[in-house]
BAMIMI-286228 format. One record per residue: residue in three letters; y, z, x negated of N, C-alpha, C, CB in turn. Coordinates in Angstrom, 1 decimal. Atoms other than C-alpha are relative to their C-alpha. Glycine has a CB too. Layout:
BEGIN
['ALA',[Y,Z,X],[Y,Z,X],[Y,Z,X],[Y,Z,X]] ...
// end
This chain:
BEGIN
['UNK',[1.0,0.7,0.8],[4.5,-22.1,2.2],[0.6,-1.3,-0.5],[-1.2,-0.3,0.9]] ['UNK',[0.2,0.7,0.9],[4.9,-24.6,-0.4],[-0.2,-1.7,0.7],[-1.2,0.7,-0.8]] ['UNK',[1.0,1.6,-0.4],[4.2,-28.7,0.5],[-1.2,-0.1,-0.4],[0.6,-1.4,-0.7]] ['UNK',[1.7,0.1,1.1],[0.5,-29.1,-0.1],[0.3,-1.1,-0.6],[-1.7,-0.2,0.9]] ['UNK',[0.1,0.5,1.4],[1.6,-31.9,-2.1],[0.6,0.0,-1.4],[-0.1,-0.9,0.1]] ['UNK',[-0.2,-0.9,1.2],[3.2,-30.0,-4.4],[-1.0,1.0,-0.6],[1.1,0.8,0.2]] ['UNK',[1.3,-1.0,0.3],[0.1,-27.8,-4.4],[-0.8,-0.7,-1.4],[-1.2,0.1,1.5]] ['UNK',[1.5,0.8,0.4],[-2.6,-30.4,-4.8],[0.5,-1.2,-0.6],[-1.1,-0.6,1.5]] ['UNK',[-1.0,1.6,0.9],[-1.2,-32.8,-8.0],[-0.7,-1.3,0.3],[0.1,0.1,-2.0]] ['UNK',[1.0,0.7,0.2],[-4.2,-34.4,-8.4],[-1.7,0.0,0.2],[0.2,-0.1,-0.8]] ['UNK',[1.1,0.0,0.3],[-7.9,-35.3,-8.3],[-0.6,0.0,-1.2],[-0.3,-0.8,0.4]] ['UNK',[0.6,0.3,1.5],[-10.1,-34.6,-11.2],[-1.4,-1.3,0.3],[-0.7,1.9,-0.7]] ['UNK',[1.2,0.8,0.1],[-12.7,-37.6,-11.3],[-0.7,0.1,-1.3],[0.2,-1.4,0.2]] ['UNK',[1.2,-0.5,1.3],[-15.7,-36.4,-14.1],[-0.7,-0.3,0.2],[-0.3,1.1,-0.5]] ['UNK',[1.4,-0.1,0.3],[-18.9,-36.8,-15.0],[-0.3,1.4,1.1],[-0.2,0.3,-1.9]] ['UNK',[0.0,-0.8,-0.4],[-18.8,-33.1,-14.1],[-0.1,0.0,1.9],[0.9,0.5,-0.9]] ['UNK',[-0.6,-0.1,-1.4],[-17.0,-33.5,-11.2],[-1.0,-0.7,1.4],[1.5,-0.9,-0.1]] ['UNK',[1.4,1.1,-1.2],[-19.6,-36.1,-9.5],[-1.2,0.9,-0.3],[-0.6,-2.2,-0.6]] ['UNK',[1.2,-0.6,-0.5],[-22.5,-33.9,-10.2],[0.2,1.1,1.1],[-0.7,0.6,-1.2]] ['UNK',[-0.4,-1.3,-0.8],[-21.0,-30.7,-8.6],[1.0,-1.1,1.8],[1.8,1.4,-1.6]] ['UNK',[0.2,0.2,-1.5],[-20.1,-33.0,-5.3],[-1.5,-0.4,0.4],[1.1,-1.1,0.5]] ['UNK',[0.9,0.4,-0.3],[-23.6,-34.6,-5.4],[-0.4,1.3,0.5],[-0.6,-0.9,-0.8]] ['UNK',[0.8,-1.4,-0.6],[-25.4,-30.8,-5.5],[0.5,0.8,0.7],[-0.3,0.8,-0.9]] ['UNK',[-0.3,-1.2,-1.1],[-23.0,-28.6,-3.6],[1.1,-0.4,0.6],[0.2,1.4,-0.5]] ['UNK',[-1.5,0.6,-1.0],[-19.9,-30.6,-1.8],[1.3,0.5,-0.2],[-0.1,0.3,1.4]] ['UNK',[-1.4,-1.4,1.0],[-17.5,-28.8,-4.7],[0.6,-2.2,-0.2],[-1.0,1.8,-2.7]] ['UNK',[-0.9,1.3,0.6],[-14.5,-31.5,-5.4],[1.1,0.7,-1.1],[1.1,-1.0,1.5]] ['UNK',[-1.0,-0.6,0.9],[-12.3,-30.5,-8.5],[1.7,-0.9,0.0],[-0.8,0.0,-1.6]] ['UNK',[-1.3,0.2,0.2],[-8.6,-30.8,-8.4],[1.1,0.4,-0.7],[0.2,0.0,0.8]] ['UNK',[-1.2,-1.2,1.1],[-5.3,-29.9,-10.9],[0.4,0.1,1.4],[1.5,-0.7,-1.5]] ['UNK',[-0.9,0.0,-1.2],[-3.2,-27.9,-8.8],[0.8,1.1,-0.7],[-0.7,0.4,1.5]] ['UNK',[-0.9,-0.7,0.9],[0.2,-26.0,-9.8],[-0.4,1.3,0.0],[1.4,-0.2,0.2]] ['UNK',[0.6,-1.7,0.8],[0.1,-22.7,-11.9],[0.1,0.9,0.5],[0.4,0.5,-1.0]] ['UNK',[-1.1,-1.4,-0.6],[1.8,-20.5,-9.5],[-1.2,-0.1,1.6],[2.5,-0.6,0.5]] ['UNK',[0.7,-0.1,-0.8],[-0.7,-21.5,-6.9],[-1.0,0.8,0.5],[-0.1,-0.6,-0.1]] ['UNK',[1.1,-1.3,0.2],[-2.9,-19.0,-5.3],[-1.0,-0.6,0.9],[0.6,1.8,0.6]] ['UNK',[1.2,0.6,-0.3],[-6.5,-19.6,-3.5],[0.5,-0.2,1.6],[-1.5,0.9,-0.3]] ['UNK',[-0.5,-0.1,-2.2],[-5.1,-19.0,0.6],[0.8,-1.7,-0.4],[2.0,2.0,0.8]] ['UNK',[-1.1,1.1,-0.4],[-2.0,-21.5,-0.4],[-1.3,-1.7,-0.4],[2.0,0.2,-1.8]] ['UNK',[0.3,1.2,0.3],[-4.6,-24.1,-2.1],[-1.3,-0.4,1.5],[-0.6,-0.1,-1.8]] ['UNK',[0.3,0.1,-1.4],[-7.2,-23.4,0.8],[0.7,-1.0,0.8],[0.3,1.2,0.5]] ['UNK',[0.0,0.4,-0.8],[-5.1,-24.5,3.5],[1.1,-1.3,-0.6],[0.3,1.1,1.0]] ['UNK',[-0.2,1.1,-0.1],[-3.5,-27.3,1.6],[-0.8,-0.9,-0.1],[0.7,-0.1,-0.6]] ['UNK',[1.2,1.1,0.1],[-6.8,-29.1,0.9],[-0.4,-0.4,1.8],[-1.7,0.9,-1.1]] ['UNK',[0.2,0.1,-1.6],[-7.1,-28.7,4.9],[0.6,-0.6,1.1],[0.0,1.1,0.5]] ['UNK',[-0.7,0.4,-0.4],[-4.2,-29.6,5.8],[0.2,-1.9,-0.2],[1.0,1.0,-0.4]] ['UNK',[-0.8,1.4,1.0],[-3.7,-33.0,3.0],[-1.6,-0.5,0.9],[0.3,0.0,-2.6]] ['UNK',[1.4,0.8,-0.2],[-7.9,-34.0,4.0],[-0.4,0.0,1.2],[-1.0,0.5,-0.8]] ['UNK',[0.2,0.3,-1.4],[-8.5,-33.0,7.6],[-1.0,0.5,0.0],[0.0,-1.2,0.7]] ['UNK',[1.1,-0.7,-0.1],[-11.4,-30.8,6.6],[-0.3,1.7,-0.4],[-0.8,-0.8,-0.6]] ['UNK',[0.2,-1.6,0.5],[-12.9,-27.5,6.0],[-0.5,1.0,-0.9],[-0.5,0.5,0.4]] ['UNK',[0.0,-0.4,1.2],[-12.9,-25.5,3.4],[-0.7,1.3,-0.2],[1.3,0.0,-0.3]] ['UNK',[0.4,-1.2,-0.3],[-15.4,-22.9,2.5],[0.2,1.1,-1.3],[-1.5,-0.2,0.4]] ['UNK',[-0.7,-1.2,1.4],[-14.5,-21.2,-1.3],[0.5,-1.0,-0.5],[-1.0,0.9,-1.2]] ['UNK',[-1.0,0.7,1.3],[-11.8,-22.3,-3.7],[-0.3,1.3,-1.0],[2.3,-0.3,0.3]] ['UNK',[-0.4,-0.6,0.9],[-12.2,-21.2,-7.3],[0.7,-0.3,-1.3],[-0.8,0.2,-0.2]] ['UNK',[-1.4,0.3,0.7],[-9.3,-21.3,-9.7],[-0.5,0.5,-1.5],[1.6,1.0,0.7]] ['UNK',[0.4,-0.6,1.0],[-9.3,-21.4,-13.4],[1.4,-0.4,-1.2],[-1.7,-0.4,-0.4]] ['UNK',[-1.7,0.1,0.9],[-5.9,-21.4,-16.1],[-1.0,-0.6,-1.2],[1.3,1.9,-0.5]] ['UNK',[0.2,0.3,1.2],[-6.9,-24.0,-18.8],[1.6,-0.2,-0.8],[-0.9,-1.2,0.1]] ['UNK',[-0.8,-0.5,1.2],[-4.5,-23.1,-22.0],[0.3,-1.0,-0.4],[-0.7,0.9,-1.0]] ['UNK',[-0.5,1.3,1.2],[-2.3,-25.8,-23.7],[-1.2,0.1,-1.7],[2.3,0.5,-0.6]] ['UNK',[0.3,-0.3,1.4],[-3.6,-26.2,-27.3],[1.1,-0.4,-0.7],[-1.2,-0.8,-0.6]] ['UNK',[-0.8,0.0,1.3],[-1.6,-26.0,-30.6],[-0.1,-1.6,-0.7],[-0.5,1.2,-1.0]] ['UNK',[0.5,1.0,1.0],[-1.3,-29.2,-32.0],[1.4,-0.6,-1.0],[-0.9,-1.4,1.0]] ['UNK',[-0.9,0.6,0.6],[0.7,-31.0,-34.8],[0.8,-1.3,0.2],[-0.4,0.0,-0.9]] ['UNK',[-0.7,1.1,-1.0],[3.4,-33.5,-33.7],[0.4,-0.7,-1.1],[1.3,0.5,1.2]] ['UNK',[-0.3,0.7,0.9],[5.0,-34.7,-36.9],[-0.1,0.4,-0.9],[0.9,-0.5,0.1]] ['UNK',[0.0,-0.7,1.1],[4.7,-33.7,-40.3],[-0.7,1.3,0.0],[1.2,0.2,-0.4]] ['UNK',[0.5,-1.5,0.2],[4.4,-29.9,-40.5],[0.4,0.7,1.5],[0.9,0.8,-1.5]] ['UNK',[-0.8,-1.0,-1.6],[6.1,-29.1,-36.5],[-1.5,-0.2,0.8],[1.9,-1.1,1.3]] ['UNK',[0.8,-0.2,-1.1],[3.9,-27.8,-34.2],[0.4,-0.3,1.1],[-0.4,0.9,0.2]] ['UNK',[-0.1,0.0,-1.9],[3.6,-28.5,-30.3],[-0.8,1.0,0.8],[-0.7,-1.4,0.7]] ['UNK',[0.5,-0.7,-1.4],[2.2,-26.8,-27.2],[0.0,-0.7,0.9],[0.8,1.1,0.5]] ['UNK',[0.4,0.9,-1.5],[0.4,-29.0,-24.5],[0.3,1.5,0.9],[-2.1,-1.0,0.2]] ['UNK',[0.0,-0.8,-1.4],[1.0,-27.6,-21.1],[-0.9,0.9,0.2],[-0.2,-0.8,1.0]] ['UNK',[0.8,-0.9,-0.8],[-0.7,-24.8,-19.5],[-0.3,-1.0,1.1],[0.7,1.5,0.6]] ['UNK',[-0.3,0.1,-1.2],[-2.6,-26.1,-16.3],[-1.3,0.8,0.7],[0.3,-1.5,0.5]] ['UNK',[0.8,-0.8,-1.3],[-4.8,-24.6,-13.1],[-1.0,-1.4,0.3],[1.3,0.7,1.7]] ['UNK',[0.8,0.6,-0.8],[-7.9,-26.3,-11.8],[-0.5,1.0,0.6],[-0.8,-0.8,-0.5]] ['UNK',[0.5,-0.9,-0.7],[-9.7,-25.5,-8.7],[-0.9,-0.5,0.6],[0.8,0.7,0.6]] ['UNK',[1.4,1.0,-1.1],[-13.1,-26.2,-7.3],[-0.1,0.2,0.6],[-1.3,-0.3,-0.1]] ['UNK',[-0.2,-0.8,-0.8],[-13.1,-26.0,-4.1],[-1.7,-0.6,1.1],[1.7,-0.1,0.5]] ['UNK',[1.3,0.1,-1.1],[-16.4,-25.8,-1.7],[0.0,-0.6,1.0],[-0.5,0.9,0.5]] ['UNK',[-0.1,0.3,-1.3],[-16.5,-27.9,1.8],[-1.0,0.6,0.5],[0.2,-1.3,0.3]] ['UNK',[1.2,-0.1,-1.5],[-18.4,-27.1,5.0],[-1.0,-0.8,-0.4],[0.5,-0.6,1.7]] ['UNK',[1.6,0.5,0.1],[-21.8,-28.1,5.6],[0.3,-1.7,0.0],[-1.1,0.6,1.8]] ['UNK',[0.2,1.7,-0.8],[-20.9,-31.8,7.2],[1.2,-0.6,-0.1],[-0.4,0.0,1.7]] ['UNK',[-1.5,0.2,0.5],[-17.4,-32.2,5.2],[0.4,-0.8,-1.1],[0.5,1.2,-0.3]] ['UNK',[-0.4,0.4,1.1],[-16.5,-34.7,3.0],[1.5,-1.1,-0.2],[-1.1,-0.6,-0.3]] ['UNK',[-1.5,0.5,0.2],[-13.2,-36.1,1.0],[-0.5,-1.3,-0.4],[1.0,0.9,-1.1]] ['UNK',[-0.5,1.0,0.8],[-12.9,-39.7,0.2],[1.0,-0.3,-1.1],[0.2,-0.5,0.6]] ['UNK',[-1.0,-0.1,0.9],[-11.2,-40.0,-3.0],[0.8,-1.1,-0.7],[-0.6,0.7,-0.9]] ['UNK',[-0.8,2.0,-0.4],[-11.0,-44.2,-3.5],[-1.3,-0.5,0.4],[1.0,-1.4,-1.8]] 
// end
């Protein structure tokens, strides 16, 4: 297995993101592209000290965009994953 902090890059902090911990104790995080739900599972468990009840993963797509003149670019591919705690489980994030 992987370092979970190579897994787990970052925190996502949203709008989004604070409603979905207020109503169901979901925390969204980037995590790398190769990552699968078991490996991010037990790194959120391992990095936070808590328990983890569903991770769901989703591949957001670079976009096309124009960089100088007439050349195109390609932002990154990356992975987010929201993941569900236990009943009586929570992350501090700052």
């Amino acid at each position: 297995m992987k370092d979970p902090r190579q897994i787990i890059k970052r925190a996502l902090l949203t709008e989004k993101g604070t409603i979905l911990k207020e109503q169901g104790n979901k925390y969204i995080f980037e995590v790398d592209v190769k990552a699968n739900k078991i490996e991010i599972k037990k790194a959120i468990e391992s990095l936070f000290k808590v328990k983890v009840k569903d991770v769901n993963t989703m591949i957001n797509h670079g976009k096309v965009k124009k960089v100088r003149f007439n050349i195109e670019g390609k932002r990154s591919d990356w992975k987010k994953a929201v993941v569900q705690l236990e009943k009586d489980n929570s992350i501090e994030l700052f």
